[in-house]
Each structure stands twice: as structure tokens, then as C-alpha cells.
C-alpha positions in Angstrom: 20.1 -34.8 9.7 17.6 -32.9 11.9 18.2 -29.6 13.6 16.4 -28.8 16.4 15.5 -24.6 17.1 18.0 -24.7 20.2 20.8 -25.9 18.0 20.2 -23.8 15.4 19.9 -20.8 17.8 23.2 -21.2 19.4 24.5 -21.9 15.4 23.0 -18.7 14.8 24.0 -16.2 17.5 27.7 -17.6 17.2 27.9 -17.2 13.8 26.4 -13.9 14.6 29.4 -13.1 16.7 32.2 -14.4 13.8 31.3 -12.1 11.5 27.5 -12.0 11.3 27.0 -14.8 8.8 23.3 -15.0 8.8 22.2 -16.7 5.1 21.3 -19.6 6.8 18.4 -20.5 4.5 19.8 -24.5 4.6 22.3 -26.0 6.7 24.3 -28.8 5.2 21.4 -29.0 2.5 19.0 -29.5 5.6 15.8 -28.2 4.2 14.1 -26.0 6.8 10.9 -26.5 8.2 8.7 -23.1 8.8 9.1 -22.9 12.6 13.3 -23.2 12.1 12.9 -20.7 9.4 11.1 -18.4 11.4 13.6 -19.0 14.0 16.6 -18.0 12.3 14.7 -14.9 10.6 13.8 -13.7 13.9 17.8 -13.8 14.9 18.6 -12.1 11.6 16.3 -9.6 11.9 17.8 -8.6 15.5 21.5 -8.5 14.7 21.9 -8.6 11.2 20.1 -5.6 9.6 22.6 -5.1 7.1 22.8 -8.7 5.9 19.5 -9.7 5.8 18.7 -6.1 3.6 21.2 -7.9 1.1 19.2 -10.9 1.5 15.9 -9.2 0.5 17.6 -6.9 -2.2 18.2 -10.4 -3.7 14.4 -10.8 -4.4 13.7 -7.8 -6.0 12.9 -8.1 -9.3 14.7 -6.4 -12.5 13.3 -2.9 -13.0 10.1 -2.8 -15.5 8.9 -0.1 -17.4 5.7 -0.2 -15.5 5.5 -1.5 -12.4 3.7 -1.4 -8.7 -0.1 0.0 -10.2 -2.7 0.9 -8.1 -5.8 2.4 -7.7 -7.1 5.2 -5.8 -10.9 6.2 -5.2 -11.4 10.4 -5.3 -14.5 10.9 -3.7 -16.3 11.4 -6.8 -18.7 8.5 -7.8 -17.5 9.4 -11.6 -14.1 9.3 -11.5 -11.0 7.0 -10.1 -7.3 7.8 -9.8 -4.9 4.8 -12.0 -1.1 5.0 -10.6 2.4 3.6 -11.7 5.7 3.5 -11.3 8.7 3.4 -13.8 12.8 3.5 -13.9 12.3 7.2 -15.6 9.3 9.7 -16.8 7.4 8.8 -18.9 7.2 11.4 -21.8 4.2 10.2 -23.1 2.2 8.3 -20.3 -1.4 7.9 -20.5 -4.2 5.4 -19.4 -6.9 4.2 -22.1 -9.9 3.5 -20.6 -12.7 1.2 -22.3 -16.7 0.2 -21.0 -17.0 -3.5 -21.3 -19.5 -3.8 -23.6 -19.7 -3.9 -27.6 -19.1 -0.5 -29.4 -18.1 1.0 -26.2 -15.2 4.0 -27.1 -12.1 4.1 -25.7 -11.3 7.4 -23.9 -7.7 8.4 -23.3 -6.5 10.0 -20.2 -3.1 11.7 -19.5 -0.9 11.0 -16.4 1.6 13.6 -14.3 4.8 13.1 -13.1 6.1 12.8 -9.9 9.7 13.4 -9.1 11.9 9.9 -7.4 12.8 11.1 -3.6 16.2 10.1 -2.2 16.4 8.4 1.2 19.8 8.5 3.2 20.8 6.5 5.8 24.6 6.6 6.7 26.2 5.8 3.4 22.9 4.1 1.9 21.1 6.1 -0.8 18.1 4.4 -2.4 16.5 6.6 -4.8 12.9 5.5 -6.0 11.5 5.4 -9.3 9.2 8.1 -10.9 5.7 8.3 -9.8 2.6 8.7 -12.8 -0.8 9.4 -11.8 -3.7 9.7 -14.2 -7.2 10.8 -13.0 -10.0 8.8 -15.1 -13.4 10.7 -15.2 -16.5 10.2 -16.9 -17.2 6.7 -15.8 -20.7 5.1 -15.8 -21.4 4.3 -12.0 -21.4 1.0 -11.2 -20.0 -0.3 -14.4 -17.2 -2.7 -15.5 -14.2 -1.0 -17.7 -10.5 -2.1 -18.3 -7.7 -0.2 -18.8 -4.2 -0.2 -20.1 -1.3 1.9 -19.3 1.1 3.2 -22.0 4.4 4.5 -21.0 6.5 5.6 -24.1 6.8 1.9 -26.5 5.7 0.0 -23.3 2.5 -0.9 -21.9 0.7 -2.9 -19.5 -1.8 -5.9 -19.7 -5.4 -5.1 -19.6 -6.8 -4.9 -16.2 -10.5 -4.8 -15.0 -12.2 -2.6 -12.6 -15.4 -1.6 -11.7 -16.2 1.8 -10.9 -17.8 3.3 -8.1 -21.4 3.2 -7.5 -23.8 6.6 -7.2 -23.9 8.5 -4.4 -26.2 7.6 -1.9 -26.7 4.3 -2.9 -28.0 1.5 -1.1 -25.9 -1.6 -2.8 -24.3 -3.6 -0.5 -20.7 -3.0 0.2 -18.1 -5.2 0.8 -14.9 -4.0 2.4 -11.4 -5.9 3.2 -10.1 -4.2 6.3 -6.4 -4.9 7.1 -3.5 -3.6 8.4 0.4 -4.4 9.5 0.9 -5.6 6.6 4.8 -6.6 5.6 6.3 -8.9 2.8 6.5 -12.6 5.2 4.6 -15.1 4.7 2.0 -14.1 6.2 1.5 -11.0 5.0 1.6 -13.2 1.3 -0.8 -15.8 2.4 -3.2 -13.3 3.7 -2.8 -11.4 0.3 -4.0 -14.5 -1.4 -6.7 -14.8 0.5 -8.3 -11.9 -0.6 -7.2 -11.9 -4.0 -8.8 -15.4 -4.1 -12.1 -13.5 -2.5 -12.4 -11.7 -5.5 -12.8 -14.3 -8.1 -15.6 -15.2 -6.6 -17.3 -12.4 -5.0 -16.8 -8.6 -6.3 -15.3 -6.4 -3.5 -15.9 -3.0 -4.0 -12.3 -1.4 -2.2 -9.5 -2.3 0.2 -8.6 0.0 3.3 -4.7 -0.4 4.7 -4.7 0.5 8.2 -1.2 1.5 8.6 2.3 -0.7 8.7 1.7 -0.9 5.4 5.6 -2.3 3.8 7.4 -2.1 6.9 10.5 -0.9 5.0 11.2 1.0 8.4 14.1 3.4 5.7 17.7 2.8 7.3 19.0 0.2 5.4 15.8 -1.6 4.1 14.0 1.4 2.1 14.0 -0.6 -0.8 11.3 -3.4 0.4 8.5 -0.6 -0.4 9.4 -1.8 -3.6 9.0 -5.2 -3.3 5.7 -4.9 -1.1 4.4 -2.7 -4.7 5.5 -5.6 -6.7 4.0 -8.0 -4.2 0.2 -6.4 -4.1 -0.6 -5.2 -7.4 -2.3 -8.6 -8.2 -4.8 -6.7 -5.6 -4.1 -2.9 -6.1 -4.5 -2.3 -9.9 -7.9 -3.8 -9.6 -9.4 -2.7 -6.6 -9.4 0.6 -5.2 -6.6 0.5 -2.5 -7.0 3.1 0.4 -4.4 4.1 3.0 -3.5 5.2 6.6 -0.7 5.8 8.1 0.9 4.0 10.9 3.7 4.3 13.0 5.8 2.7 11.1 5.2 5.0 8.0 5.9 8.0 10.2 6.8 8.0 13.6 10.9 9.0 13.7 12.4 5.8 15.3 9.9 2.7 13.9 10.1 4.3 10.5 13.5 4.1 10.4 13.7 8.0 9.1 11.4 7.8 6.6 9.0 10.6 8.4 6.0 9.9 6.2 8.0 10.5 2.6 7.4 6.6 1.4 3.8 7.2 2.7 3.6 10.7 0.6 4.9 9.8 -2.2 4.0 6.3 -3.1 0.1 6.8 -2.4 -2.3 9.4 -4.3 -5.2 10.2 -1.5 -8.4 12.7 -2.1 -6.7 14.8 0.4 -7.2 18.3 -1.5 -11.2 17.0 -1.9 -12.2 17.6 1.5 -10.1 20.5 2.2 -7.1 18.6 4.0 -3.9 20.2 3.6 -2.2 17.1 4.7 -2.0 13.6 3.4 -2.1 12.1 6.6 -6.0 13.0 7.1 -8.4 13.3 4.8 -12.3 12.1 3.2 -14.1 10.1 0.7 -17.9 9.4 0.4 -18.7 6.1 -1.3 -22.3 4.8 -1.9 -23.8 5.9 1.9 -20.8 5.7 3.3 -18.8 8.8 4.1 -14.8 7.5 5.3 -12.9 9.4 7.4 -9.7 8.3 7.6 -7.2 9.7 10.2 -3.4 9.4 11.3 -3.0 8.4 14.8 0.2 9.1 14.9 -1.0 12.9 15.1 -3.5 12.8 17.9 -2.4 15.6 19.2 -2.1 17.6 16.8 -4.7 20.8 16.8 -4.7 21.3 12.7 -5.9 17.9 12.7 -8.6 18.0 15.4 -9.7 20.8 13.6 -10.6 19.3 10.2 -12.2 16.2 12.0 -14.0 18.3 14.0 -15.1 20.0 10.3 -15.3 17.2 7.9 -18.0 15.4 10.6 -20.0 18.3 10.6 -20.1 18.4 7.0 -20.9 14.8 7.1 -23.6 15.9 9.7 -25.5 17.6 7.2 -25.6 14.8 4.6 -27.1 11.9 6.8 -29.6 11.3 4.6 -27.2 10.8 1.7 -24.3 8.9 3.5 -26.3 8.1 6.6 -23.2 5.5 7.8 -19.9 7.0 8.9 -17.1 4.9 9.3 -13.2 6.4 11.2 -10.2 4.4 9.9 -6.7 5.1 11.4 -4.0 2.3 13.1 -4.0 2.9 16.3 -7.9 1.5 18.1 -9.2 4.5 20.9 -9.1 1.5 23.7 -6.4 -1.3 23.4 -5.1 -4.3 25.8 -1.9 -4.1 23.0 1.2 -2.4 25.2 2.1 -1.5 21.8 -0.9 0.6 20.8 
């Protein structure tokens, strides 16, 4: 039996009207193709926000001790920022760190706790897990390590890294730029893609230009959780830098999350480069200094100011990080009606 998008449409949007019925993943054990799928999620997503957050809540995986890791440059050629997440704090958390080569000692590093934040929408709570972050120093630059994180009796697999390289160097750098981001297929076939790239080729970090989960809060805040679960093939090896977009904190398209998810979830060198906010802030690598910035906040003067202030400190050092590269979701110049 074949179903052609029309039929399925009208199918859809009456159904909608009954009672919004909208788990129409088969119909009559019809498989799908990808166009129909797309179809009906398209109609779901417009009038059935409630049902389809039920839908998604289905694919989240049971809680784990240690879950969602990623890793955060600081600015500091030496040193790298490892974070987690897990159901509840982890008395005794810590990171050991080890050089990949023979004889190399294991150094130990303690992690902080974060406090879960609540997000309300109507009569939806979700209430996240805790937040660990544990700042590694003393690295050799340029060198491969592994870690493992230990949370109470659990721990995590070893995972490799390599750390960042000195200060004004001059080895090539290779970047994955990206942003509007999601949990479709899309968003999972483009993560392959670069998780593929890095078997072969070393990538040295990952910049998120905004959109990053698009959880957009209301009833959906839990979908930052399976985006966590989704990237940390990519995150907990690769340094894994963010900006904010809209739809992390603009009122309406984040769905009343105003930039909590964003601040909480993500560990940025904010307090490096004397940025009192998360939603701006520095990092030099090799001899590039980033500045990334929130678009979101154009106008805001407390911003302008620290740009104005962090590019003429960056000024000064051109013949250390002679390349300066702005990161922030919104381009200066679009065709997009959107941006």
C-alpha cells in the first residue's frame, strides 16, 4: 500500500483536529519513506508540541552516572577544561590525566559542582542533572593524553585528546565551523561526518555558532539532553566551543530559556579576558586569537565595550596571534529574512 504526501497530509491535519493523534511513525505497517517522514514531522511539529515532546522523551536514554562530556579550551596553551554531567554530585569527582607514552605519570585533577537549574513552563518542570567541571593544567603542548573520569564507584572509558599547541605557533589549524545544529537527521548525519573527519585527519577544535540543541524550553527542555548524549562521540575529544544564538536566548525562539541551558551546560574562558558575561568572551590558540560574540546583544553598550577592548588588546599582540578570527550566529550582511 503506498501513501502519497497529500494523503498523508489531509490524514495528518484531521487526525490533528480528533484529538491530536500525531505518532504516525507507520500507517498500517507502511514503512515511511524520508520525504513522508519529513512530512508528517513538519505537521507535528506545528500543532502537536506536546505530543511530539512525548515522542522525543521516548528516545532519551536511562540516566548514567556520567554522561554528556565535553571539552572546553581556556586560553591557556597548558591547560584544558574536561566537563560532565550526572543524576547527582559527585562527592568525589575527579579526572586522571595520563601522556601517551611509556612511564608517563598519571596526574589527578579535582572537579566542582554545579547546582541542576529548574525550567518551568505551565505545569512542566524539567530539572537538569548536576554539572562537574575539572580544569586540567600542566599539559605538554602539542601532545597526545587520555583521560578518565571518576565519579564516586563509576567511571568513564578512556578517551584521547590532544592538547593545545604553544602560543604563537605556526602549525596548521584545522577548524569545523557549524552552527543550527538540532537532533534530526541531519543534524546526525552531519555529526558523522566530522566524527568520521577525525579518524583520519586530527582536528584541532570545533566552534558551534549558535542553535545549538534547539530545545526552544516550553515543553521540549529536555532535548538539551539528548543533543549531550548525541555529540559527545565529538565533544569529549575535541575541544567544543560555543556561541549563542537566538534560539539559546532570545525570549520567544528560546521558548523561555533566556540563555540558562546556554549558561549552564557550557564552561567558556569568559573570566580570562575580562568578560563578565558568558555570552562574549576570548581565547588565543596557536596565532589565532578568537573572539567570539552574541549577536543577539548587538546593541548592547557593555558588550561593544569589551569588543572594542579585547581587539585592542589583540592589537598589541599581532606578532604573536597575527590572525583574528569573530564568531557569533548572526553574519553582519545577510539575504536570510531570518538573520
Amino acid at each position: 500500500m503506498e501513501i502519497r504526501p497529500l494523503t498523508l497530509l489531509l490524514l495528518t491535519a484531521i487526525l490533528t483536529i480528533l484529538g491530536c493523534v500525531c505518532n504516525l511513525r507507520s500507517v498500517e505497517g507502511t514503512q515511511l519513506s524520508l520525504s513522508e517522514a519529513q512530512l508528517i514531522t513538519r505537521v507535528r511539529r506545528k500543532h502537536c508540541p506536546i505530543v511530539r515532546s512525548q515522542e522525543l522523551r521516548e528516545r532519551v536514554p536511562p540516566q548514567r552516572p556520567i554522561s554528556r562530556i565535553r571539552l572546553a579550551l581556556t586560553g591557556d596553551s597548558r591547560s584544558i577544561r574536561v566537563s560532565w554531567e550526572s543524576p547527582g554530585p559527585c562527592t568525589n569527582g575527579k579526572v586522571r590525566v595520563k601522556k601517551v607514552q611509556r612511564k608517563a605519570k598519571k596526574s589527578t585533577f579535582r572537579a566542582v559542582v554545579e547546582q541542576p537549574y529548574e525550567f518551568r513552563y505551565r505545569k512542566y518542570v524539567y530539572r537538569s542533572q548536576y554539572f562537574h567541571h575539572a580544569l586540567i593544567t600542566g599539559l605538554n603542548e602539542s601532545a597526545r593524553y587520555f583521560y578518565r573520569i571518576k565519579c564516586d564507584s563509576a567511571k568513564s572509558p578512556k578517551i584521547y585528546f590532544t592538547s593545545p599547541p604553544r602560543l604563537g605557533s605556526s602549525s596548521t589549524v584545522r577548524l569545523f565551523f557549524f552552527g543550527d545544529h538540532g537532533t534530526d537527521v541531519e543534524a546526525r548525519t552531519t555529526l558523522q561526518a566530522m566524527v568520521d573527519a577525525t579518524v583520519t585527519r586530527h582536528y584541532d577544535m570545533a566552534i558551534h555558532l549558535g542553535d545549538i540543541s534547539y530545545a526552544n524550553g516550553k515543553y521540549r527542555e529536555f532535548v538539551w539532553d539528548i543533543w549531550g548524549n548525541m555529540v559527545q562521540p565529538l565533544t569529549s575529544s575535541l575541544p567544543y566551543m560555543v556561541t549563542p544564538g537566538n534560539h539559546e536566548i532570545d525570549p520567544d525562539e528560546s521558548g523561555g530559556e533566556l540563555g540558562i541551558a546556554y549558561q549552564k551546560r557550557f564552561y567558556m574562558p569568559m573570566a580570562n579576558t575580562g568578560s563578565r558575561s558568558e555570552y562574549w568572551y576570548s581565547w588565543d590558540y596557536g596565532q589565532i586569537h578568537f573572539v567570539s560574540v552574541s549577536t543577539s546583544h548587538s546593541n548592547s553598550r557593555t558588550q561593544q565595550r569589551w569588543i572594542a577592548n579585547d581587539l585592542s588588546v589583540a592589537a598589541r599582540r599581532r606578532q604573536i596571534t597575527p590572525w583574528i578570527i569573530v564568531v557569533g550566529h548572526d553574519p553582519p550582511y545577510s539575504s536570510n529574512e531570518y538573520h
